[in-house]
C-alpha positions, 0 to 999 in steps of 0.5 A: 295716902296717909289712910293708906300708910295708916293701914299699912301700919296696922298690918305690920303691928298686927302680923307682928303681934300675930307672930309674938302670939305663935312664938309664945304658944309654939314651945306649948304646943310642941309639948302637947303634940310629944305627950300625944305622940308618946301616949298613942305610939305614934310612929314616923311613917304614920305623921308622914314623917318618914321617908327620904328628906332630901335623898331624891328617892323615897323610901321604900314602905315596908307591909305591916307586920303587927298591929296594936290590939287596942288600935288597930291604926296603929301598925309596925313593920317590925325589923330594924328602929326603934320599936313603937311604945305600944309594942314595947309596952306590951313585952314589958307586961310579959306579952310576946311579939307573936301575939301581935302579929297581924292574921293573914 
């Protein structure tokens, strides 16, 4: 039994060192995730983020309207909310929204 209780006893130091180890990476890494998130536009709905948290029904998701000409992936449905930083990049530059609009 004390083979066992030794076992035991490295399983908790290392899990226990496992979570010092995240906990000291995380603030890191959420850093890194915000600049990645800022440099490429990302919007909610494309981190599968939006959507009803905790409203029973989901939201309902709206056509995309304009896409990024540098990336394509990158779209908007436009209307309401807070713009994407590729959208409003381009209207900083002098662009027009119309210029992005996805052909139909």
């Amino acid at each position: 039994m004390d083979q066992l209780a030794q076992l035991e006893q490295q399983i908790a130091q290392l899990q226990a060192k496992r979570q010092e180890i995240l906990s000291e990476n995380r603030a890191h890494i959420l850093d890194e995730l915000r600049a990645a998130i800022r440099l490429y536009g990302f919007t909610a709905p494309e981190l599968g983020l939006a959507g009803s948290a905790g409203k029973g029904k989901p939201a309902a998701v709206r056509e995309a309207k304009y896409a990024n000409p540098k990336n394509p992936a990158q779209t908007w449905a436009g209307g309401k909310g807070k713009r994407p930083n590729w959208v409003r990049e381009h209207l900083e530059r002098g662009g027009k929204l119309e210029a992005l609009l996805i052909a139909r």
